[in-house]
N, C-alpha and C positions, 0 to 999 in steps of 0.2 A: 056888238057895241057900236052903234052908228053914234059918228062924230057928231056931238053936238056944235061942231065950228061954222056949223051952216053949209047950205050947199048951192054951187054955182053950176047950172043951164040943167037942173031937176036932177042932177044925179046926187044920188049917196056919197057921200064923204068925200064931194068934190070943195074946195076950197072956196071961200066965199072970194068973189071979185076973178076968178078962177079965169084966164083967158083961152081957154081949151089945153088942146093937143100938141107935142111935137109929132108933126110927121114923120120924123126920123130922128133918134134922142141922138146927145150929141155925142163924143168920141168919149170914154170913158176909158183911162189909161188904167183901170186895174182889172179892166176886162178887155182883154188885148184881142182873145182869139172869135170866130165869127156865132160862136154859139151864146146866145147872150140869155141864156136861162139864170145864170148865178144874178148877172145885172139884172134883169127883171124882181127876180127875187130880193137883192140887197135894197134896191131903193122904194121896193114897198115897203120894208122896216123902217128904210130911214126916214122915210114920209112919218110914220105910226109911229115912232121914237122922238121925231123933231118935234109933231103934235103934243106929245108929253110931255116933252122937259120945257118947251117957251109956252104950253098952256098951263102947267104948274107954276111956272113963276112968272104968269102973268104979261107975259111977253107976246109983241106981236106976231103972229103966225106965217106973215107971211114969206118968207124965206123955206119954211115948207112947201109953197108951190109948186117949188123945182122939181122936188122927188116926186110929188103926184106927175107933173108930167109927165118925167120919164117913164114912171112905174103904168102909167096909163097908153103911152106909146109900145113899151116893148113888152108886154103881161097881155094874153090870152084873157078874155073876157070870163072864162069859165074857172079859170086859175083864181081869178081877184075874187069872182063870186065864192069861192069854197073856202078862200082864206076869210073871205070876210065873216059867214057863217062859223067857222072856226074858232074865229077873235069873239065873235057874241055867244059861244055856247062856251069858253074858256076853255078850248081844246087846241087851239094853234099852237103850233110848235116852237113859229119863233120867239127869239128874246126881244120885245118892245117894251 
């Protein structure tokens, strides 16, 4: 399922107007400890969740940009690729 919200500097489901990367995401107090797999993981949902509920009711997207940031700073290139593949054949696990 590639986002139709347009994509910014040729990537897939990068947010339009998108100004890249954080080089290092910022302090995220519900992930305390130095293994930052769960954060990787939560705010690709919350990216994929925030795209749904203010692209359903019509609202602007961009407040979304944040979770692509991070989820694009702290997630494995191969990770994003599998979940993406995942979310388009309707076999990803998570709840979005």
């Amino acid at each position: 399922m590639q986002s139709s919200y347009g994509a910014g500097r040729g990537e897939k489901g990068a947010p339009q107007g998108s100004r890249g990367y954080y080089r290092t995401a910022p302090f995220d107090p519900r992930f305390p400890n130095t293994n930052q797999t769960r954060n990787c993981y939560q705010n690709y949902l919350d990216y994929y969740r925030c795209l749904k509920t203010l692209g359903a009711k019509g609202k602007d997207i961009k407040p979304c940009q944040w979770y692509y940031r991070v989820y694009k700073s702290l997630c494995p290139i191969s990770w994003v690729k599998r979940w993406d593949e995942q979310r388009d054949d309707g076999t990803f696990a998570g709840r979005i």
